[in-house]
N, C-alpha and C positions, 0 to 999 in steps of 0.2 A: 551457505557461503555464496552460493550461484546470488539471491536475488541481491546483496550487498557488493557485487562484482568482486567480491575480494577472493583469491584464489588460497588454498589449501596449504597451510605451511605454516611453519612455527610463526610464535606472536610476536611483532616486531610494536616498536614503539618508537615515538620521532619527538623534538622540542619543538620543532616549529611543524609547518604543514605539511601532512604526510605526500610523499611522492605519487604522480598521478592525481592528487587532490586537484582541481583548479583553481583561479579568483573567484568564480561562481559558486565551487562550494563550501570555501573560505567565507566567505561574505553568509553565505546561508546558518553556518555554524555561530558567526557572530549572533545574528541574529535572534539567537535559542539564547544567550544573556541576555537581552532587551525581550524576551518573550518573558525570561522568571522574572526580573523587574516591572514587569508590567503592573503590578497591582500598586504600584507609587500612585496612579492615578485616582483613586481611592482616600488617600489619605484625608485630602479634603475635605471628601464626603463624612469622613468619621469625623474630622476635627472638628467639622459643623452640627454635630451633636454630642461633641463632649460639655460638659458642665464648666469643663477648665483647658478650652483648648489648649492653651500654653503649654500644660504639662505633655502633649503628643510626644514631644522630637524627642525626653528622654524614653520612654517606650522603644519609639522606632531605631533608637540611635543600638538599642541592647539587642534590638528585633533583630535589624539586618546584619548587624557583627555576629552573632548566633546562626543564623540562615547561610550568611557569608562561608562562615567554617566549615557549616556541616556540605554547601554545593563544592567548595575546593577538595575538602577528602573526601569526597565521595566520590568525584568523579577521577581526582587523580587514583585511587584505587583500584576502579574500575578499570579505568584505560590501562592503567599499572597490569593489570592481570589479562586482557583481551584485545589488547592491542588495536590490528586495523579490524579485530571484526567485533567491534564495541557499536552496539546498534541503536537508536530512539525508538521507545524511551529505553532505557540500560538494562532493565529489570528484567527485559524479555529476551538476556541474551545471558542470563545467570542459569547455572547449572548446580544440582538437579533441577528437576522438571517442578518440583514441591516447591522450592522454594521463587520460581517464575511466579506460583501461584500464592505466596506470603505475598510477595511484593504487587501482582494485582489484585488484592486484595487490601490490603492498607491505602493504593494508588485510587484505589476506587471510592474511599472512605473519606480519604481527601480533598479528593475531587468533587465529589458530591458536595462537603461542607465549603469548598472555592468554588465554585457551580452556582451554589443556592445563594450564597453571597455576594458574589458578583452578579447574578443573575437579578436579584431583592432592588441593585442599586441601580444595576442597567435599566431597567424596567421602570425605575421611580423617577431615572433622568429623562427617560424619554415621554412618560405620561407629562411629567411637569413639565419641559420644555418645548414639546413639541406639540403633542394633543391639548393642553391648557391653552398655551401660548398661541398657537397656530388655530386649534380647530374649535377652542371655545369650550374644551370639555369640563367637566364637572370638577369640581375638587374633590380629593379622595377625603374629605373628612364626610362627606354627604352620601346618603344610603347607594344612589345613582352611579357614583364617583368607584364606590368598592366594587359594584356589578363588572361593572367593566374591566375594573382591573383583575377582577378575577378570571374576566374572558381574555384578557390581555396575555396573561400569564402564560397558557398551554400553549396559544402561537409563537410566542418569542422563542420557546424553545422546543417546538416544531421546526421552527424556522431554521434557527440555531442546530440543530440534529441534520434537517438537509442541508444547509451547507457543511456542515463538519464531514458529513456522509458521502456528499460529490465528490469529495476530495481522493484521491488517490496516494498522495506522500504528508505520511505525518509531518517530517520533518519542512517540507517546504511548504507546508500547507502552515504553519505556524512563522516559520518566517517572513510569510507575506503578511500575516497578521501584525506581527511585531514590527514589519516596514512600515506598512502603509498605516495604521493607528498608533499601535502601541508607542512607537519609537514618537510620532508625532505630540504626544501627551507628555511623554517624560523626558524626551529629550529637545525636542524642538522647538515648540510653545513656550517652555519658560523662561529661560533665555530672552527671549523677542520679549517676550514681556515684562520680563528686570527690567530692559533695557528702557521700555516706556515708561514704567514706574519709578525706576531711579531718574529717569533725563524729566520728568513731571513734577518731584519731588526738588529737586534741585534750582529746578527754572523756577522755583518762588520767589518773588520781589516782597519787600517790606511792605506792610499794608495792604498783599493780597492776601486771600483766602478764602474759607468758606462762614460763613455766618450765620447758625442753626435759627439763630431767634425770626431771621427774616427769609432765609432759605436762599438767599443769593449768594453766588461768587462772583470775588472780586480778583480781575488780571489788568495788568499798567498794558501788556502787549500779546502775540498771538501769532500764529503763523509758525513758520521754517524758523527763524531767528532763536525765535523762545524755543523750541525744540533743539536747537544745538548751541545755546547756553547752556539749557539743563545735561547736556551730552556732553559737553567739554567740561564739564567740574567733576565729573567723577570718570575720566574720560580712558584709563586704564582700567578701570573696573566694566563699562560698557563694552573697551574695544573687546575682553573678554566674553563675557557675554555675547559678543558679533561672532566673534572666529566660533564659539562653541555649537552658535545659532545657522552658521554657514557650513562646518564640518556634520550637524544631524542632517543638514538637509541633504548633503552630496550622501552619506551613511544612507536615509532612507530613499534616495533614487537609485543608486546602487541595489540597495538590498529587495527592492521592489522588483529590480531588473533581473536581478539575479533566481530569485522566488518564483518567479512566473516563465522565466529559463526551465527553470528544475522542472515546474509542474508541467509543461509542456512535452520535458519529455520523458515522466512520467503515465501521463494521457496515452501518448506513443504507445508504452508498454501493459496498460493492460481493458481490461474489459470495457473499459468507456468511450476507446478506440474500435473497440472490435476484437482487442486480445485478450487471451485467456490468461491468466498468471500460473507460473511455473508450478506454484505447491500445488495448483488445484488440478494440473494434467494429473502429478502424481500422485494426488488423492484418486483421482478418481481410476488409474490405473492400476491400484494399490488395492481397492475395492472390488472382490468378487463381483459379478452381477448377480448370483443370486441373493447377496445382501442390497441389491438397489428396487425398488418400485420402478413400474412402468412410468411414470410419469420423472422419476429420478434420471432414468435411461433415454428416455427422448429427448429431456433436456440437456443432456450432456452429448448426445448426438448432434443436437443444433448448436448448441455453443463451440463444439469441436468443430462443425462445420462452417461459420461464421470465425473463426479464428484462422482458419485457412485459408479464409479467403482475403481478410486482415492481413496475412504473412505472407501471402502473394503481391500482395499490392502495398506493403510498404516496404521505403528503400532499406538497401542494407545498411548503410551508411549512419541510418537512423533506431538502429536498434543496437541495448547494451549487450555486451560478452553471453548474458544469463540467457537474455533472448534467442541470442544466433544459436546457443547452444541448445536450448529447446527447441526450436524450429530444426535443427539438423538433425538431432534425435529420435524427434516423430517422426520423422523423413523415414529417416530409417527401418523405424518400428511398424511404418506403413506398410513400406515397401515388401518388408519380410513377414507381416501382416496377407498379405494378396498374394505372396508368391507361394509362400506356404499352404494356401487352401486353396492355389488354384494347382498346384502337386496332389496333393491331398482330393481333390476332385476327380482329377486324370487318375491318379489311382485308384480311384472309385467305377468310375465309369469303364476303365480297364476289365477290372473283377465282372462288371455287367454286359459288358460283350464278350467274354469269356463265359459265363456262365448259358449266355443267350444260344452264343453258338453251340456248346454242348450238348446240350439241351435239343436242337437240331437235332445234331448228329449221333445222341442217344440210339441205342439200339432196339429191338424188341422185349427183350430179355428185362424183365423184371429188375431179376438182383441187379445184372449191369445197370441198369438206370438207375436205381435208388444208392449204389454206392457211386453212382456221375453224379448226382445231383448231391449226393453229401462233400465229395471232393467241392465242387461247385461255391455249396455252400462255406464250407470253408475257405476259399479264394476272396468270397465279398464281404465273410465278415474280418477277414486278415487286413486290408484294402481298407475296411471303414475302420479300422483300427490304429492303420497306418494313419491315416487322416485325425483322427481325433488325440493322437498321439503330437500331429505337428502344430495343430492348436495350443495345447497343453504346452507344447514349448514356447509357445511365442511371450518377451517378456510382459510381466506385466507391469512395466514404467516406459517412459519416454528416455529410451539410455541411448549411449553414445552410438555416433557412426558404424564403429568398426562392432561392435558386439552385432548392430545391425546386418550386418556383411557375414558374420559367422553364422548368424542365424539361419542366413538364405544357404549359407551351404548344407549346415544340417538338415535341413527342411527337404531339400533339393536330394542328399542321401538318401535320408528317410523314404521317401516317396519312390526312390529309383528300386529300391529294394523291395519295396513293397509291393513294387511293379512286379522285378524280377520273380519276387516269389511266386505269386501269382500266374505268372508264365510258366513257372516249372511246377507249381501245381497242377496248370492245365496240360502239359504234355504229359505228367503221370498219369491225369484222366486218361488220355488218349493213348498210353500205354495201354492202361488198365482195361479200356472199354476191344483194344483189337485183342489182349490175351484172352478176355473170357469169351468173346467169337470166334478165335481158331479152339477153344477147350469146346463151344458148344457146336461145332460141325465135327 
Protein backbone atom coordinates (compact mmCIF):
# COMPACT_ATOMS: atom_id res chain seq x y z
CA UNK A 1 0.00 0.00 0.00
CA UNK A 2 2.95 2.21 1.29
CA UNK A 3 4.76 2.20 -2.31
CA UNK A 4 1.15 3.31 -4.22
CA UNK A 5 0.82 6.03 -1.52
CA UNK A 6 -2.53 4.83 -0.87
CA UNK A 7 -3.40 4.43 2.80
CA UNK A 8 -5.12 1.25 4.37
CA UNK A 9 -8.93 1.29 4.30
CA UNK A 10 -11.83 -0.11 2.63
CA UNK A 11 -12.05 0.03 -1.40
CA UNK A 12 -13.44 3.16 -2.43
CA UNK A 13 -14.14 3.82 -6.23
CA UNK A 14 -14.83 7.36 -8.03
CA UNK A 15 -16.53 8.22 -11.77
CA UNK A 16 -14.35 10.79 -12.45
CA UNK A 17 -10.52 11.36 -10.97
CA UNK A 18 -10.00 9.86 -7.86
CA UNK A 19 -9.28 12.59 -5.20
CA UNK A 20 -5.63 13.63 -4.50
CA UNK A 21 -5.07 12.33 -8.24
CA UNK A 22 -3.58 15.57 -10.05
CA UNK A 23 -3.60 16.83 -13.92
CA UNK A 24 -0.26 15.18 -14.10
CA UNK A 25 -1.54 11.85 -13.19
CA UNK A 26 -4.63 12.27 -15.10
CA UNK A 27 -2.86 13.04 -18.11
CA UNK A 28 -0.39 9.97 -17.44
CA UNK A 29 -3.44 7.60 -17.17
CA UNK A 30 -4.55 8.82 -20.50
CA UNK A 31 -1.84 8.05 -21.98
CA UNK A 32 -1.90 3.95 -20.99
CA UNK A 33 -5.02 4.21 -24.02
CA UNK A 34 -2.73 5.80 -26.64
CA UNK A 35 -0.04 3.20 -25.29
CA UNK A 36 -2.65 -0.15 -26.04
CA UNK A 37 -3.47 1.72 -29.50
CA UNK A 38 -0.28 1.94 -30.25
CA UNK A 39 0.05 -0.96 -32.69
CA UNK A 40 -2.37 1.06 -35.33
CA UNK A 41 0.98 2.13 -36.56
CA UNK A 42 1.59 -1.32 -38.00
CA UNK A 43 -1.23 -1.67 -39.98
CA UNK A 44 0.33 -0.38 -42.96
CA UNK A 45 3.09 -2.43 -42.64
CA UNK A 46 0.71 -5.53 -42.75
CA UNK A 47 -1.52 -4.01 -45.60
CA UNK A 48 1.60 -3.70 -47.60
CA UNK A 49 1.91 -7.48 -47.75
CA UNK A 50 -1.54 -8.50 -48.05
CA UNK A 51 -2.41 -9.95 -51.42
CA UNK A 52 -5.70 -7.93 -51.08
CA UNK A 53 -5.01 -5.02 -49.07
CA UNK A 54 -8.52 -3.83 -49.22
CA UNK A 55 -9.86 -6.49 -47.37
CA UNK A 56 -7.62 -5.21 -43.92
CA UNK A 57 -10.37 -2.67 -42.42
CA UNK A 58 -12.91 -5.51 -42.24
CA UNK A 59 -10.49 -7.69 -40.03
CA UNK A 60 -9.40 -4.67 -37.98
CA UNK A 61 -12.89 -3.25 -37.82
CA UNK A 62 -13.95 -7.08 -35.82
CA UNK A 63 -10.15 -6.77 -34.21
CA UNK A 64 -10.62 -3.75 -32.28
CA UNK A 65 -14.69 -3.98 -31.37
CA UNK A 66 -13.32 -7.50 -29.84
CA UNK A 67 -10.16 -5.96 -27.98
CA UNK A 68 -12.43 -2.87 -27.21
CA UNK A 69 -14.77 -5.05 -24.98
CA UNK A 70 -12.57 -7.28 -23.52
CA UNK A 71 -10.05 -3.55 -22.14
CA UNK A 72 -13.57 -2.00 -20.89
CA UNK A 73 -14.65 -5.23 -18.76
CA UNK A 74 -11.66 -5.93 -17.79
CA UNK A 75 -10.69 -3.07 -16.35
CA UNK A 76 -13.90 -1.88 -15.03
CA UNK A 77 -13.89 -5.25 -13.08
CA UNK A 78 -10.88 -4.68 -11.90
CA UNK A 79 -11.29 -1.21 -10.60
CA UNK A 80 -14.87 -2.65 -9.58
CA UNK A 81 -13.24 -4.89 -6.91
CA UNK A 82 -9.62 -2.74 -5.91
CA UNK A 83 -10.55 0.32 -6.00
CA UNK A 84 -7.54 3.22 -5.35
CA UNK A 85 -5.08 0.38 -4.91
CA UNK A 86 -5.72 -1.01 -8.47
CA UNK A 87 -1.90 -1.06 -9.65
CA UNK A 88 0.07 -1.38 -13.50
CA UNK A 89 -0.14 -3.66 -14.82
CA UNK A 90 -3.48 -5.01 -12.84
CA UNK A 91 -2.50 -8.65 -12.72
CA UNK A 92 0.09 -7.98 -10.03
CA UNK A 93 -2.43 -6.74 -7.64
CA UNK A 94 -4.85 -9.92 -8.08
CA UNK A 95 -5.16 -12.24 -5.20
CA UNK A 96 -4.11 -15.20 -4.39
CA UNK A 97 -0.51 -15.18 -5.09
CA UNK A 98 -1.23 -18.28 -7.79
CA UNK A 99 -3.14 -16.63 -9.81
CA UNK A 100 -0.46 -13.21 -10.01
CA UNK A 101 1.34 -16.07 -11.42
CA UNK A 102 -1.57 -17.25 -14.24
CA UNK A 103 -1.55 -13.86 -15.20
CA UNK A 104 2.39 -13.37 -15.64
CA UNK A 105 2.53 -15.92 -17.28
CA UNK A 106 -0.03 -15.69 -20.35
CA UNK A 107 1.35 -11.60 -19.93
CA UNK A 108 4.68 -13.01 -20.77
CA UNK A 109 3.47 -15.34 -23.75
CA UNK A 110 1.91 -12.27 -25.21
CA UNK A 111 4.40 -10.15 -24.96
CA UNK A 112 6.94 -12.18 -26.42
CA UNK A 113 4.67 -13.02 -29.53
CA UNK A 114 4.11 -8.43 -29.49
CA UNK A 115 7.92 -8.29 -28.72
CA UNK A 116 8.92 -10.42 -31.74
CA UNK A 117 6.53 -8.71 -33.86
CA UNK A 118 6.98 -5.51 -33.52
CA UNK A 119 10.37 -5.90 -32.86
CA UNK A 120 10.57 -8.14 -36.90
CA UNK A 121 8.98 -4.70 -38.10
CA UNK A 122 10.89 -2.19 -36.10
CA UNK A 123 14.08 -3.67 -37.20
CA UNK A 124 13.05 -3.99 -41.02
CA UNK A 125 12.00 -0.14 -40.88
CA UNK A 126 14.98 1.01 -39.63
CA UNK A 127 17.57 -1.25 -41.86
CA UNK A 128 15.53 -0.13 -44.93
CA UNK A 129 15.12 3.29 -44.11
CA UNK A 130 18.00 4.32 -42.51
CA UNK A 131 21.09 1.82 -43.12
CA UNK A 132 19.88 1.40 -47.14
CA UNK A 133 18.85 4.80 -47.41
CA UNK A 134 21.56 6.80 -45.43
CA UNK A 135 24.61 4.46 -45.13
CA UNK A 136 24.41 2.48 -48.43
CA UNK A 137 23.88 -0.97 -46.93
CA UNK A 138 23.27 -4.13 -48.58
CA UNK A 139 19.86 -5.28 -49.33
CA UNK A 140 18.66 -8.06 -47.16
CA UNK A 141 17.85 -10.18 -50.21
CA UNK A 142 21.79 -10.62 -50.62
CA UNK A 143 24.02 -13.05 -48.45
CA UNK A 144 25.90 -9.76 -46.87
CA UNK A 145 22.51 -8.04 -46.29
CA UNK A 146 21.19 -11.23 -43.85
CA UNK A 147 24.84 -11.03 -41.77
CA UNK A 148 24.10 -8.01 -40.70
CA UNK A 149 20.80 -8.05 -39.90
CA UNK A 150 21.39 -10.91 -38.02
CA UNK A 151 23.97 -8.81 -36.01
CA UNK A 152 21.33 -6.03 -36.04
CA UNK A 153 18.99 -8.05 -34.30
CA UNK A 154 20.74 -8.80 -30.53
CA UNK A 155 21.41 -4.97 -30.27
CA UNK A 156 18.15 -3.49 -30.97
CA UNK A 157 17.00 -5.34 -28.09
CA UNK A 158 20.02 -5.01 -26.07
CA UNK A 159 19.39 -1.64 -26.50
CA UNK A 160 15.63 -1.86 -26.02
CA UNK A 161 16.22 -3.94 -22.48
CA UNK A 162 18.56 -0.92 -21.16
CA UNK A 163 16.37 1.46 -21.72
CA UNK A 164 13.17 -0.43 -20.49
CA UNK A 165 15.72 -1.45 -17.55
CA UNK A 166 16.85 2.49 -16.63
CA UNK A 167 13.48 3.14 -16.11
CA UNK A 168 12.08 3.18 -12.62
CA UNK A 169 7.92 3.71 -13.16
CA UNK A 170 6.36 1.31 -15.48
CA UNK A 171 3.69 3.37 -15.65
CA UNK A 172 5.24 6.75 -16.62
CA UNK A 173 7.82 5.09 -18.39
CA UNK A 174 5.13 4.04 -21.04
CA UNK A 175 3.45 7.25 -20.96
CA UNK A 176 6.41 9.02 -22.27
CA UNK A 177 6.46 6.49 -24.85
CA UNK A 178 2.91 6.81 -25.93
CA UNK A 179 3.57 10.82 -25.77
CA UNK A 180 6.48 11.41 -27.55
CA UNK A 181 5.99 8.42 -30.50
CA UNK A 182 3.17 6.52 -30.24
CA UNK A 183 0.57 9.39 -29.88
CA UNK A 184 2.74 11.11 -32.82
CA UNK A 185 1.90 8.07 -35.42
CA UNK A 186 -1.58 7.57 -34.48
CA UNK A 187 -2.86 10.51 -33.63
CA UNK A 188 -0.90 13.27 -34.95
CA UNK A 189 0.53 12.60 -38.31
CA UNK A 190 -2.48 11.54 -39.92
CA UNK A 191 -4.56 14.15 -39.69
CA UNK A 192 -1.76 16.75 -40.94
CA UNK A 193 -1.80 14.48 -43.69
CA UNK A 194 -5.60 14.10 -44.74
CA UNK A 195 -5.21 17.34 -44.74
CA UNK A 196 -2.35 17.57 -47.66
CA UNK A 197 -3.96 14.67 -49.34
CA UNK A 198 -7.41 15.81 -49.56
CA UNK A 199 -6.31 19.86 -50.13
CA UNK A 200 -3.80 18.00 -53.33
CA UNK A 201 -6.62 16.08 -54.43
CA UNK A 202 -9.05 18.66 -54.67
CA UNK A 203 -6.71 21.58 -55.97
CA UNK A 204 -6.88 19.44 -59.61
CA UNK A 205 -7.71 21.62 -62.51
CA UNK A 206 -9.01 20.09 -65.87
CA UNK A 207 -6.19 18.87 -67.90
CA UNK A 208 -3.83 18.40 -65.05
CA UNK A 209 -2.33 15.23 -63.92
CA UNK A 210 -0.01 12.71 -64.05
CA UNK A 211 0.72 10.89 -67.46
CA UNK A 212 2.40 7.34 -66.90
CA UNK A 213 3.36 6.90 -70.74
CA UNK A 214 5.65 9.94 -70.45
CA UNK A 215 6.19 10.29 -66.66
CA UNK A 216 5.38 13.97 -66.53
CA UNK A 217 2.87 15.96 -64.40
CA UNK A 218 0.86 18.52 -65.43
CA UNK A 219 -0.29 21.80 -62.98
CA UNK A 220 -2.05 25.27 -64.70
CA UNK A 221 -0.70 26.78 -61.03
CA UNK A 222 1.40 26.22 -57.78
CA UNK A 223 2.22 27.98 -54.76
CA UNK A 224 -0.20 29.03 -51.39
CA UNK A 225 -3.11 29.75 -53.81
CA UNK A 226 -3.50 26.08 -55.13
CA UNK A 227 -3.04 24.87 -51.56
CA UNK A 228 -6.12 26.81 -50.31
CA UNK A 229 -8.21 26.06 -53.17
CA UNK A 230 -7.79 22.52 -52.69
CA UNK A 231 -8.39 23.48 -48.71
CA UNK A 232 -11.52 25.36 -49.16
CA UNK A 233 -13.61 22.70 -51.12
CA UNK A 234 -13.55 20.20 -48.73
CA UNK A 235 -12.99 22.81 -46.14
CA UNK A 236 -15.27 21.34 -43.17
CA UNK A 237 -13.76 18.06 -43.47
CA UNK A 238 -9.90 19.68 -43.34
CA UNK A 239 -11.08 22.21 -40.58
CA UNK A 240 -11.61 18.87 -38.87
CA UNK A 241 -8.65 17.25 -39.44
CA UNK A 242 -6.86 20.97 -38.14
CA UNK A 243 -8.63 20.86 -34.64
CA UNK A 244 -7.96 16.98 -34.45
CA UNK A 245 -4.21 17.70 -35.60
CA UNK A 246 -3.99 20.74 -32.98
CA UNK A 247 -5.78 18.93 -30.03
CA UNK A 248 -2.86 15.52 -30.40
CA UNK A 249 -0.36 18.03 -30.52
CA UNK A 250 -1.26 20.09 -27.14
CA UNK A 251 -2.34 16.00 -25.88
CA UNK A 252 1.34 15.02 -26.67
CA UNK A 253 3.08 18.27 -24.99
CA UNK A 254 1.02 17.83 -22.15
CA UNK A 255 1.48 14.10 -21.78
CA UNK A 256 5.37 14.39 -22.55
CA UNK A 257 5.32 17.11 -19.71
CA UNK A 258 3.48 15.24 -17.44
CA UNK A 259 5.70 11.62 -18.16
CA UNK A 260 9.03 13.08 -17.39
CA UNK A 261 7.16 15.05 -14.17
CA UNK A 262 6.39 11.51 -12.89
CA UNK A 263 9.86 9.95 -13.77
CA UNK A 264 11.50 12.55 -12.04
CA UNK A 265 10.10 12.04 -9.17
CA UNK A 266 10.31 8.63 -9.29
CA UNK A 267 14.41 8.91 -9.84
CA UNK A 268 13.93 10.95 -6.46
CA UNK A 269 12.73 7.77 -4.87
CA UNK A 270 14.79 4.92 -5.49
CA UNK A 271 18.18 3.44 -6.23
CA UNK A 272 19.11 5.45 -9.27
CA UNK A 273 19.14 8.46 -7.04
CA UNK A 274 20.98 7.01 -4.35
CA UNK A 275 17.71 5.36 -2.65
CA UNK A 276 16.92 2.17 -1.72
CA UNK A 277 13.08 1.08 -2.23
CA UNK A 278 10.94 0.14 0.57
CA UNK A 279 10.26 -3.67 -0.14
CA UNK A 280 14.04 -4.21 -0.47
CA UNK A 281 14.77 -2.64 3.32
CA UNK A 282 12.19 -5.22 4.19
CA UNK A 283 13.52 -7.84 2.33
CA UNK A 284 16.46 -7.56 3.45
CA UNK A 285 15.37 -7.20 7.26
CA UNK A 286 13.17 -9.93 6.89
CA UNK A 287 16.16 -12.11 5.94
CA UNK A 288 18.28 -13.91 8.77
CA UNK A 289 21.97 -13.29 8.00
CA UNK A 290 22.83 -16.58 8.42
CA UNK A 291 20.73 -17.10 5.11
CA UNK A 292 22.80 -14.13 3.34
CA UNK A 293 26.56 -14.77 1.92
CA UNK A 294 29.33 -12.43 2.75
CA UNK A 295 29.22 -10.83 -0.37
CA UNK A 296 25.10 -10.56 0.05
CA UNK A 297 25.91 -8.79 3.51
CA UNK A 298 28.55 -6.19 2.45
CA UNK A 299 26.30 -5.34 -0.18
CA UNK A 300 23.52 -4.47 1.57
CA UNK A 301 25.78 -2.61 4.09
CA UNK A 302 26.81 -0.30 1.26
CA UNK A 303 23.66 0.18 -0.18
CA UNK A 304 22.10 0.91 3.40
CA UNK A 305 24.96 3.14 3.64
CA UNK A 306 24.53 5.06 0.46
CA UNK A 307 20.89 5.39 0.98
CA UNK A 308 21.52 7.29 4.12
CA UNK A 309 23.25 9.46 2.91
CA UNK A 310 20.74 9.98 -0.19
CA UNK A 311 18.08 10.57 2.84
CA UNK A 312 20.21 13.16 4.43
CA UNK A 313 20.65 15.16 1.62
CA UNK A 314 17.33 15.14 -0.16
CA UNK A 315 14.62 17.64 0.82
CA UNK A 316 11.61 16.77 2.54
CA UNK A 317 9.46 18.25 0.56
CA UNK A 318 10.54 15.98 -2.22
CA UNK A 319 9.81 12.69 -1.03
CA UNK A 320 6.42 10.64 -1.20
CA UNK A 321 4.34 9.62 2.28
CA UNK A 322 6.15 5.77 1.63
CA UNK A 323 9.52 7.45 1.71
CA UNK A 324 9.20 9.73 4.81
CA UNK A 325 7.78 6.74 6.22
CA UNK A 326 10.64 4.65 5.62
CA UNK A 327 13.19 6.95 6.42
CA UNK A 328 11.51 7.62 10.05
CA UNK A 329 11.36 3.92 10.57
CA UNK A 330 15.02 3.20 10.11
CA UNK A 331 15.46 6.24 12.18
CA UNK A 332 14.05 4.51 14.74
CA UNK A 333 15.17 0.95 14.30
CA UNK A 334 18.81 2.55 14.31
CA UNK A 335 18.44 4.25 16.99
CA UNK A 336 17.17 1.27 19.13
CA UNK A 337 19.68 -0.68 17.08
CA UNK A 338 22.80 1.26 19.07
CA UNK A 339 21.16 1.99 22.17
CA UNK A 340 20.34 -1.59 22.78
CA UNK A 341 24.09 -2.92 22.30
CA UNK A 342 25.52 -0.13 23.71
CA UNK A 343 23.15 -1.33 27.24
CA UNK A 344 24.06 -4.62 26.24
CA UNK A 345 27.91 -3.73 26.24
CA UNK A 346 27.80 -1.71 29.80
CA UNK A 347 26.23 -4.80 30.94
CA UNK A 348 28.96 -6.76 29.80
CA UNK A 349 31.64 -4.92 30.74
CA UNK A 350 29.90 -4.54 34.16
CA UNK A 351 30.06 -8.41 34.77
CA UNK A 352 33.99 -7.92 33.70
CA UNK A 353 34.91 -5.41 36.42
CA UNK A 354 33.11 -7.32 38.66
CA UNK A 355 34.49 -10.45 38.05
CA UNK A 356 38.19 -8.68 37.83
CA UNK A 357 37.69 -7.17 41.06
CA UNK A 358 36.87 -10.39 42.84
CA UNK A 359 39.25 -12.14 41.67
CA UNK A 360 41.52 -9.40 43.45
CA UNK A 361 40.02 -9.65 46.46
CA UNK A 362 39.78 -13.69 46.42
CA UNK A 363 41.04 -14.96 49.44
CA UNK A 364 43.58 -17.85 50.03
CA UNK A 365 41.27 -20.43 50.67
CA UNK A 366 40.92 -22.84 47.91
CA UNK A 367 37.08 -23.58 48.13
CA UNK A 368 36.45 -19.76 48.80
CA UNK A 369 37.97 -19.06 45.51
CA UNK A 370 36.60 -21.64 43.32
CA UNK A 371 33.01 -20.88 44.57
CA UNK A 372 34.20 -16.74 43.86
CA UNK A 373 35.08 -17.42 40.62
CA UNK A 374 31.84 -19.70 39.97
CA UNK A 375 29.65 -16.87 41.41
CA UNK A 376 31.91 -14.77 39.09
CA UNK A 377 31.40 -16.74 36.50
CA UNK A 378 27.95 -16.69 36.60
CA UNK A 379 27.67 -12.67 36.73
CA UNK A 380 29.29 -12.56 32.95
CA UNK A 381 27.55 -15.26 31.55
CA UNK A 382 23.95 -13.70 32.96
CA UNK A 383 25.47 -10.10 31.41
CA UNK A 384 26.22 -11.67 27.92
CA UNK A 385 22.97 -12.99 28.07
CA UNK A 386 21.41 -9.98 28.86
CA UNK A 387 22.95 -8.53 25.78
CA UNK A 388 22.39 -11.22 23.39
CA UNK A 389 18.71 -11.31 24.63
CA UNK A 390 18.41 -7.29 23.51
CA UNK A 391 19.80 -8.16 20.02
CA UNK A 392 17.25 -10.75 19.69
CA UNK A 393 14.77 -8.12 20.36
CA UNK A 394 15.61 -5.64 17.99
CA UNK A 395 12.95 -5.72 15.07
CA UNK A 396 13.67 -7.23 12.12
CA UNK A 397 11.90 -4.56 9.51
CA UNK A 398 12.13 -0.89 9.34
CA UNK A 399 8.71 -0.33 11.50
CA UNK A 400 7.15 2.65 12.79
CA UNK A 401 8.48 5.50 15.08
CA UNK A 402 6.84 4.67 18.16
CA UNK A 403 7.41 0.67 18.27
CA UNK A 404 11.04 2.34 17.79
CA UNK A 405 10.69 4.18 21.21
CA UNK A 406 9.21 1.00 22.97
CA UNK A 407 12.09 -0.81 21.88
CA UNK A 408 14.70 1.60 23.61
CA UNK A 409 12.71 1.22 26.68
CA UNK A 410 12.88 -2.42 26.83
CA UNK A 411 16.26 -2.59 25.84
CA UNK A 412 17.07 0.11 28.43
CA UNK A 413 15.01 -2.45 31.27
CA UNK A 414 16.57 -5.32 30.10
CA UNK A 415 20.15 -4.18 30.56
CA UNK A 416 19.35 -2.29 33.90
CA UNK A 417 18.46 -5.57 35.25
CA UNK A 418 20.93 -7.33 34.13
CA UNK A 419 23.07 -4.82 35.71
CA UNK A 420 21.33 -4.98 38.91
CA UNK A 421 21.50 -8.64 38.87
CA UNK A 422 24.94 -8.87 38.55
CA UNK A 423 25.43 -6.30 41.42
CA UNK A 424 23.55 -8.47 43.73
CA UNK A 425 25.44 -11.39 42.62
CA UNK A 426 28.54 -9.71 43.39
CA UNK A 427 27.76 -8.63 46.94
CA UNK A 428 26.50 -12.30 47.60
CA UNK A 429 30.18 -13.12 46.46
CA UNK A 430 31.22 -10.83 49.05
CA UNK A 431 29.01 -12.17 51.49
CA UNK A 432 30.05 -15.45 50.80
CA UNK A 433 33.92 -14.87 50.60
CA UNK A 434 33.78 -12.78 54.42
CA UNK A 435 31.53 -15.87 55.88
CA UNK A 436 33.96 -18.66 55.09
CA UNK A 437 36.94 -16.20 56.59
CA UNK A 438 35.25 -15.61 59.92
CA UNK A 439 34.21 -19.97 59.71
CA UNK A 440 38.26 -20.41 58.79
CA UNK A 441 39.75 -18.20 61.73
Amino acid sequence: LANNDAEKGPVATTAGPPKGVAFQGQLVGLMQAVYSYGGATLFVEFMAEMRRPYDFWKGMICAQTFIFCCYLVFGLLNYSRQGQFTINPVYQGVAPYNWQTVGNSLSLVSTLIAALLYGNIGIKVIYSNIFMELFKFPSLAVKSGKLIWVAVVPIYWAAAFVIAAAIPSFSNLQGLIAAACILQFSYTFPPLLMIGLQSQKDAIQDGEGFDPATGQTTRHDSGFSRWMRGFCKSLFLNLWYLFFFLGSVVTAVLGIYSAIVGLAHAYAETAVSGRKGIGDQVQEKLTPDSQKSTTEQASEKATTAGDKVAASLQPGDSKSTAQKLSDESRSGFDSAQDTAKSYGNQASDFASNAQSKISESLPSSGEAQDTTKSYANQASDLATNASNKISESLPSSGEAQDTGKSLLDQASELASNAAKTVSDTFSDVANKISGESGNNK
